[in-house]
FIZA-381320 format. One line per field, with one value per residue (C-alpha): x, y, z. Coordinates in steps of 0.2 Angstrom, whole numbers, plus 5000, padded with zeros to 4 digits. Each point is the difference from the previous one (the first is absolute). Layout:
N
x: [X ...]
y: [Y ...]
z: [Z ...]
This chain:
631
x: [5000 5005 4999 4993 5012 5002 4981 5003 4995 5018 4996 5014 4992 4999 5014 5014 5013 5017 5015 4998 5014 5006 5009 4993 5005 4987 4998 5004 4984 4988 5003 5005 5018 4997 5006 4988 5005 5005 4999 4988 4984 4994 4996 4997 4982 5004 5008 4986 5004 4999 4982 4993 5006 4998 5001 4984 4990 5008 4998 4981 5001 5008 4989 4984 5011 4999 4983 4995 5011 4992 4982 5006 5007 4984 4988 4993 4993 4994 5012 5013 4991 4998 5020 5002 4991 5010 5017 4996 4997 5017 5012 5015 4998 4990 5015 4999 4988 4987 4991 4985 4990 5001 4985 5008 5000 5010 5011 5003 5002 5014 5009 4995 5009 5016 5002 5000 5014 5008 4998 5006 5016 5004 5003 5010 5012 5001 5013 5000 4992 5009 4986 5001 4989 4999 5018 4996 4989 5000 5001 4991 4986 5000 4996 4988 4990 5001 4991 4988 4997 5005 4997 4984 5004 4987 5007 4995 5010 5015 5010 4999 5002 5019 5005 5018 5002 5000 5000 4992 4982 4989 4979 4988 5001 5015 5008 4993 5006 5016 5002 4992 5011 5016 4998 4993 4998 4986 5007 5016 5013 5015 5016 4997 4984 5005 5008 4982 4991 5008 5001 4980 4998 5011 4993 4982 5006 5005 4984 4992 5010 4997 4995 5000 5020 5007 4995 5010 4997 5014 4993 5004 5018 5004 4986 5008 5016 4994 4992 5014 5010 4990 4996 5022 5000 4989 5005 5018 4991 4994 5016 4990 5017 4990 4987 5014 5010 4984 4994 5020 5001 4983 5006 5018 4989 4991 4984 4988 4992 5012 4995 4995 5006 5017 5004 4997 5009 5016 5003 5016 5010 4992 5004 4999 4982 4993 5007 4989 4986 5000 5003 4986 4982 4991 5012 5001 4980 4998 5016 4990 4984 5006 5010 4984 4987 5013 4999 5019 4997 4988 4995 4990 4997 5001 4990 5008 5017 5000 5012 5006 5006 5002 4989 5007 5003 5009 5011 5018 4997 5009 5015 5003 5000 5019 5017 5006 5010 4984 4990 5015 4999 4981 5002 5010 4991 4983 5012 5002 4982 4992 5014 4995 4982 4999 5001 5017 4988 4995 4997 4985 4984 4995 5013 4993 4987 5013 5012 4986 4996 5019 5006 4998 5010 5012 5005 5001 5011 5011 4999 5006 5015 5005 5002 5008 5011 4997 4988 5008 4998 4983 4993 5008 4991 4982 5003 5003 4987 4988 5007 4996 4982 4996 5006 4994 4982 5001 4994 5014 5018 5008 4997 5006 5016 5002 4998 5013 5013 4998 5005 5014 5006 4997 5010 5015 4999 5002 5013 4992 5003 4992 5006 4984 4986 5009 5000 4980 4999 5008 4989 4984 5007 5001 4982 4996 5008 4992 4982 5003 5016 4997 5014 5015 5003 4998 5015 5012 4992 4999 5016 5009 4989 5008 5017 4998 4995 5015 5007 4984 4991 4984 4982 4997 5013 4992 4984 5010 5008 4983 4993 5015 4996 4984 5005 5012 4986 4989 5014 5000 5016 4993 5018 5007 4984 5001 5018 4994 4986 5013 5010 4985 4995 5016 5002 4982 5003 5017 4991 4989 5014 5008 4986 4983 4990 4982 5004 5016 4985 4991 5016 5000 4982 5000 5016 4992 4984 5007 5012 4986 4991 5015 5003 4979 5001 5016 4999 4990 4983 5000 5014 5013 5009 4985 4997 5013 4998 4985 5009 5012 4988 4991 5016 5001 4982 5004 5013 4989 4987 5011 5006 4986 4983 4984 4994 5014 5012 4998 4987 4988 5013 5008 4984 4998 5017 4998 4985 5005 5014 4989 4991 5014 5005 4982 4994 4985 4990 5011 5002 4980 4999 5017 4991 4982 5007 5011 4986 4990 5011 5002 4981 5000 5008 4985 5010 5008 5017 5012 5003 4982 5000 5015 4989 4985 5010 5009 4986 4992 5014 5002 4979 5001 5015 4990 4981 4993 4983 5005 5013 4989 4994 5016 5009 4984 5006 5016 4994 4990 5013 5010 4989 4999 5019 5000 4989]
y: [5000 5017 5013 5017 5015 5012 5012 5019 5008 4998 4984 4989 4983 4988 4988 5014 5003 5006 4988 5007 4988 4990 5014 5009 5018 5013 5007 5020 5012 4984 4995 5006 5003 4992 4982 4985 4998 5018 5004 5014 4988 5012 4995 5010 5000 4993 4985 4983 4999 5016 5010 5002 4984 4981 4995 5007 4989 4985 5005 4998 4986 4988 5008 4994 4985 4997 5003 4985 4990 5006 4997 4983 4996 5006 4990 5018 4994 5019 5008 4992 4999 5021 5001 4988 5013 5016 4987 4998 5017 5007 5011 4991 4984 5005 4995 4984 4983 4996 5015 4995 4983 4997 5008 5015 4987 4988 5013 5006 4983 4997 5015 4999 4982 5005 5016 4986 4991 5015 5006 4982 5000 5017 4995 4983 5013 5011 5003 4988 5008 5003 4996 5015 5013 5013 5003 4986 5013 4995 4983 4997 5010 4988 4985 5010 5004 4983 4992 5014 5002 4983 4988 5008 5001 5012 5014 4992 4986 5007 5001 4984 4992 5010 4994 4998 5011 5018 5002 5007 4993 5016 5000 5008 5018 5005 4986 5006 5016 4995 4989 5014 5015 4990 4993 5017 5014 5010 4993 5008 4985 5003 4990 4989 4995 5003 4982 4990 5013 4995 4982 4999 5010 4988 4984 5005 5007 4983 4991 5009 4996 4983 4996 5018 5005 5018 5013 5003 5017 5012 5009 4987 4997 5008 4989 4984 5002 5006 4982 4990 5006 4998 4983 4998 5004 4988 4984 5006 5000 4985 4989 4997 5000 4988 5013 5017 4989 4994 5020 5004 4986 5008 5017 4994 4996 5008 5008 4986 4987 4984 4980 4994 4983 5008 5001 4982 4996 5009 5002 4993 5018 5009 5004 4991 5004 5001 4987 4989 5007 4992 4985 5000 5004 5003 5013 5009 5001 5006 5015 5005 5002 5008 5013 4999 5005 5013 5010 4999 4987 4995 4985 4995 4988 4998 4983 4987 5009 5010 5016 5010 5019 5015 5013 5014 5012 4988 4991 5012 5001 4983 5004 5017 4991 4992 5007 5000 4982 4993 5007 4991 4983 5001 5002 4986 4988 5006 4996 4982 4996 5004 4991 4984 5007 4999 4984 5002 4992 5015 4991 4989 5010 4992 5015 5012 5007 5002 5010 5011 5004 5000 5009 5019 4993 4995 5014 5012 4987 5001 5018 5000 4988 5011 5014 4992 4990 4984 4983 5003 4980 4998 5014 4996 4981 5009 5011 4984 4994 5013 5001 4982 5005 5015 4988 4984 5009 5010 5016 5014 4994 5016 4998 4981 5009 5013 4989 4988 5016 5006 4981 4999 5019 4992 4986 5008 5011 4986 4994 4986 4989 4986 4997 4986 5015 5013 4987 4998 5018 5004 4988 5006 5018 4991 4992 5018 5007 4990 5004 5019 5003 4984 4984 5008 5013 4986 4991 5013 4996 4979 5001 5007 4986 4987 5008 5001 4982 4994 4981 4993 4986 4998 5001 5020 5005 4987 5011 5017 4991 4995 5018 5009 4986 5006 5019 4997 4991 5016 5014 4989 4991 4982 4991 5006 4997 4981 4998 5007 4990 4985 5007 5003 4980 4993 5010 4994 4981 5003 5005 4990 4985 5007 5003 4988 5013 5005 5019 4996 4987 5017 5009 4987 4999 5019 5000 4987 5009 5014 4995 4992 5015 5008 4986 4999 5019 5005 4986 4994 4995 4988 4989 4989 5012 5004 4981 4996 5015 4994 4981 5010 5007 4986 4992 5016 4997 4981 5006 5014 4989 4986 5012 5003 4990 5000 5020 5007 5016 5004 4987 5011 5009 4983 4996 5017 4996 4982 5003 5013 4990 4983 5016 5002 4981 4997 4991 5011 4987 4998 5021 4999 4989 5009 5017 4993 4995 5016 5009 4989 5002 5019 5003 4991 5015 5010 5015 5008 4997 5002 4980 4998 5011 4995 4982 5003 5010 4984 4991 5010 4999 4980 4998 5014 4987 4983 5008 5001 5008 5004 5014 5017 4994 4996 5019 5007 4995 5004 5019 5000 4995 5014 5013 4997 4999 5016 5006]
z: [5000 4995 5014 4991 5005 5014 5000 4993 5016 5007 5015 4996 4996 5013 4993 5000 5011 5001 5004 5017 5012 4982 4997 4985 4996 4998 4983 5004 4998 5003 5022 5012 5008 5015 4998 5005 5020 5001 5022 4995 4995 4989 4983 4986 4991 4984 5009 4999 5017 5004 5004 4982 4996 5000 5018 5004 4986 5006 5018 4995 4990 5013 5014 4988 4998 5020 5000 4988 5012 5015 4994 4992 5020 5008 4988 4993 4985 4992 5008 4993 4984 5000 5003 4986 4990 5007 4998 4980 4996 5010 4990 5011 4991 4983 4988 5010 4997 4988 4993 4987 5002 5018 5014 5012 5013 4990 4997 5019 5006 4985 5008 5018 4998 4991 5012 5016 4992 4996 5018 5007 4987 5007 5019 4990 4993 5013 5012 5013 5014 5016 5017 5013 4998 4985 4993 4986 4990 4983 5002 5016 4991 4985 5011 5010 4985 4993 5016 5000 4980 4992 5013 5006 5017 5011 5008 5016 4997 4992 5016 5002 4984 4995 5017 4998 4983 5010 5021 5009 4993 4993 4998 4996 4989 5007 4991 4984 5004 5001 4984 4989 5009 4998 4983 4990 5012 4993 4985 5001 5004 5010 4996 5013 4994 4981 4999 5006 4989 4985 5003 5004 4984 4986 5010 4996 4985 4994 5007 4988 4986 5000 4981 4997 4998 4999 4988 4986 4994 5003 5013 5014 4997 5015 5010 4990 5008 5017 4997 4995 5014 5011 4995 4998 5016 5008 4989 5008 5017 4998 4994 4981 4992 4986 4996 5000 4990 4987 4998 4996 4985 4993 5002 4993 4984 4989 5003 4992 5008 5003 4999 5016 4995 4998 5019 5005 4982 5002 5019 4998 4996 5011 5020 5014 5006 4983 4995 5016 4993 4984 5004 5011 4991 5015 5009 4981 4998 5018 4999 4983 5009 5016 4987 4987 5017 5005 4983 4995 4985 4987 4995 4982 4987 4982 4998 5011 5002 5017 5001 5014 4999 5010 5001 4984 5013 5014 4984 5001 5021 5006 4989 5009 5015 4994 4998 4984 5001 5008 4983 4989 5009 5000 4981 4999 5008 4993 4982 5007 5006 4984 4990 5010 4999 4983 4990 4989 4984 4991 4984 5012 4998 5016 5008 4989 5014 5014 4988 4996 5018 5004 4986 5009 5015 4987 4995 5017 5006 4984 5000 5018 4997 4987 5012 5012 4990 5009 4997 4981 4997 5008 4988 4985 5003 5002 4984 4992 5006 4996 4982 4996 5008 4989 4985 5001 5007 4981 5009 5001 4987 5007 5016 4997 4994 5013 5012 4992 4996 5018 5006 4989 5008 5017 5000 4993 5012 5013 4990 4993 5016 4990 4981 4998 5005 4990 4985 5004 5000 4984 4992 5006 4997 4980 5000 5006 4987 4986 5005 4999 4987 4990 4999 4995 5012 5014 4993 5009 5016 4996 4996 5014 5010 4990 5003 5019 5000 4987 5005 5010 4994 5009 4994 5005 4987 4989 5001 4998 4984 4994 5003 4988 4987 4999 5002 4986 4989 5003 4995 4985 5002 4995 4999 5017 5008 4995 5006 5015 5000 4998 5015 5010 4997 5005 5015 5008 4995 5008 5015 5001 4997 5015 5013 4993 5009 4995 4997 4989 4991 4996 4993 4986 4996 5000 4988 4989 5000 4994 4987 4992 4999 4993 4987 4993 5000 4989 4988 4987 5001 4986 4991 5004 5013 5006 5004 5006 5013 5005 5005 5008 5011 5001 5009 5010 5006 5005 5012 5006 5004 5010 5011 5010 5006 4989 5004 5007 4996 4981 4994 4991 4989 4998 4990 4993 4993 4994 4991 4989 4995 4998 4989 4988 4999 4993 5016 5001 5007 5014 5000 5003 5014 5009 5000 5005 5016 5000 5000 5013 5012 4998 5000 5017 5007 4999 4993 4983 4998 4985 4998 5000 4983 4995 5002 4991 4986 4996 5002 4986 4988 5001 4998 4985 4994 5001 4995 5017 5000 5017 4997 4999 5016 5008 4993 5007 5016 4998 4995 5017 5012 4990 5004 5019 5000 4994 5013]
């Protein structure tokens, strides 16, 4: 819920207040000189707890408050009911609770509620109080107004009932008396009373809030950080190094809403307190909704995804609470969390959602270790990263390529502490490249990757062989393409000679896929060569397809492959009956996909060759999928 802004008439609205004990610094021209818990007790008018200000309306808001408790205590059923009326329409608490679609008694129970709990977490987070008479002030008059408000303890009984909080026992009026004289004074605090003042005010304050966070508008940014102080403060009070820890690693990111999941996925970077909370889904849920009651974070959903974020106005606060090498280490660790966040995958469209939420997080943290000239390797992996994101998703090429130039820069400027990543870098900087600029201004790039990895045999230099091949066969350079083809092919069998391992498997079948594609594309379609191209590939195929179980890596374009070649051997028949269950299992994806149409136009072109009466119906198809691809 959006609070609506401060009236005209010049009353400050009930939710603002200055710093006050936090330590805020009054704007000059706009309060007064005297400092909150100035000797004088004086206050000027324009201060909300001054005269013309707030502490009056809230004054009547928790007396209404202590009259629907009283009532409630006493069994008065309409005159409980009338305070419940008076309660809803307060101006103390009408930026607070459920404004349309509820009754006025509805309404005032809602707040009268939320003000007791305010009113009992305010004697929690006061100061202990100290038995022996009246020297306790603030605090002693927390707890006194917490048996006699919150609890609903009859003036006649109060004595009795704080027994042991405050000595000697007090009753009757004269105890009243005392708790409203030492806490405002005629509404004037003293700095002896300032402290309990403001505590009662941001514990009620944040009762209130309770679904309903901080407004957002400009206006109250000096009531957001008298609010997050406050609220600093007390977590430090209370030993919640977990929570001051969690509002840090949000305010250390960006400002956009964060992946719940996230915490209780990569706890294992983070600090010591933080990290016991995510590995411990109960504790996590329960510190976001003692933070989410409180008013320093939000909480929303986009479907099934939850995502957590701090209030606009609170989201640079927690971050002025560190020294300079504390900011640069939070940096850093924020840099490690997401990187074991985030799944490394970014071809995988499954990952595609958590980059798109991450990706503003991204690149505060990059920008930050640019600055600061440190986490350089960290970034340079999420650039990368984010890169292959933007590229393989089809959205943004040149923001695929300045993601992939800024984690080239990155890593040199680390100084390449890893020549395996730089070589990944430079080759995703080429596929970058080639999307924008076109195949032979990516060589430059492909080739200095090549160069760095010069002398290993292993099936990720296999792969960045493969990818100059086919760079090469783009830029028009069919003969060097198929030697490099031919290196490419002989460095994954070797490979996979040495290791037998599964992914080494898919280095050959990838090769082979390839080549083939290369070899049917840049020869004849018709004739001897182009027959005996098509054995070759055949051959190719054979290998491809012993490599790996029946469905697995490279399958589809396997049969993509071999039926065009079946295609140009004559062996339509067997072309037909390839591409029918080509385009049978691509269907059963439920979506449009590039080898579906590559499918259904081969399909066509082998039923146009034996007759088929099926063929305008099958290139009909083809033109649909087309279409929605292109949507």
């Amino acid at each position: 819920m959006k609070t609506p802004a401060a009236p005209s008439s010049g009353t400050p609205h009930p939710g603002a207040v200055p710093l006050g004990e936090a330590g805020t610094t009054r704007s000059e021209g706009s309060r007064g000189s005297a400092g909150p818990g100035g000797a004088s007790g004086a206050a000027d008018s324009t201060d909300p707890l001054g005269p013309g200000g707030h502490w009056p309306l809230l004054r009547a808001g928790l007396r209404l408050a202590h009259a629907v408790v009283a009532h409630g205590v006493r069994d008065e059923r309409e005159e409980e009911h009338e305070s419940l009326r008076a309660l809803a329409e307060t101006p103390a608490f009408a930026a607070f609770g459920p404004q349309e679609g509820c009754t006025p008694l509805e309404r005032g129970r809602w707040l009268a509620e939320r003000v007791v709990r305010g009113v009992q977490q305010a004697r929690d987070t006061a100061p202990p109080v100290v038995p022996g008479g009246l020297s306790g002030a603030a605090g002693q008059a927390l707890v006194l107004w917490c048996l006699h408000v919150a609890v609903g303890v009859p003036l006649g009984e109060l004595g009795a009932a704080q027994h042991g909080d405050i000595e000697p026992p007090l009753a009757g009026r004269d105890l009243v008396q005392k708790i409203e004289g030492r806490m405002w004074l005629s509404a004037r605090p003293t700095a002896r009373a300032e402290a309990g003042i403001r505590t009662l005010h941001h514990e009620v304050q944040a009762a209130l809030r309770d679904r309903f966070p901080t407004r957002e508008d400009e206006a109250d940014a000096e009531l957001a950080r008298a609010h997050f102080v406050h609220e600093w403060r007390r977590l430090a009070h209370l030993g919640q190094e977990s929570e001051r820890h969690l509002l840090i690693l949000l305010g250390v990111l960006a400002p956009a809403p964060l992946r719940v999941t996230f915490l209780a996925e990569a706890w294992g970077p983070l600090p010591g307190p933080l990290r016991d909370l995510g590995t411990d889904t109960y504790l996590m849920a329960l510190a976001l909704r003692r933070l989410l009651d409180r008013g320093v974070l939000l909480v929303t959903s986009r479907g099934d995804t939850r995502l957590v974020a701090l209030p606009p106005l609170m989201q640079p606060l927690p971050s002025r609470c560190l020294d300079a090498p504390e900011r640069r280490r939070w940096n850093g660790l924020a840099l490690r969390f997401l990187g074991v966040a985030l799944r490394g995958d970014t071809h995988d469209p499954d990952s595609w959602p958590e980059w798109r939420d991450a990706r503003p997080h991204v690149l505060h943290l990059v920008s930050l270790a640019e600055e600061y000239g440190e986490g350089l390797q960290e970034a340079a992996d999420l650039m990368d990263r984010l890169s292959v994101f933007h590229r393989m998703r089809d959205d943004d090429h040149d923001a695929a390529l300045a993601a992939a130039d800024r984690a080239v820069r990155l890593f040199e400027r680390a100084g390449v502490p890893a020549p395996v990543a730089y070589a990944t870098y430079l080759v995703n900087q080429a596929m970058a490249v080639r999307a924008v600029d076109g195949p032979a201004a990516a060589l430059e790039p492909m080739e200095r990757a090549l160069a760095v990895e010069e002398g290993r045999v292993d099936g990720d230099h296999a792969q960045t062989l493969n990818l100059y091949a086919s760079l090469l066969a783009g830029a028009g350079h069919v003969r060097k393409a198929a030697a490099a083809f031919d290196d490419a092919l002989a460095t994954a069998r070797r490979a996979h000679r040495d290791t037998g391992s599964d992914e080494d498997a898919g280095a050959v079948v990838m090769v082979l896929n390839d080549y083939s594609v290369h070899l049917l594309h840049h020869n004849p379609e018709q004739g001897t060569t182009a027959q005996d191209v098509a054995r070759d590939v055949l051959a190719l195929l054979d290998e491809a397809e012993s490599l790996g179980p029946p469905g697995g890596y490279g399958t589809e374009q396997i049969m993509l492959n071999r039926a065009e070649a079946l295609r140009r051997l004559g062996r339509h028949e067997e072309a037909r009956a390839e591409l029918e269950r080509l385009v049978a299992a691509c269907e059963e994806w439920d979506e449009p996909t590039l080898l579906l149409f590559a499918a259904l136009v081969g399909l066509a072109e082998v039923l146009d060759d034996l007759g088929d009466p099926r063929h305008p119906q099958v290139l009909r198809r083809a033109h649909e999928v087309d279409d929605l691809l292109d949507t």
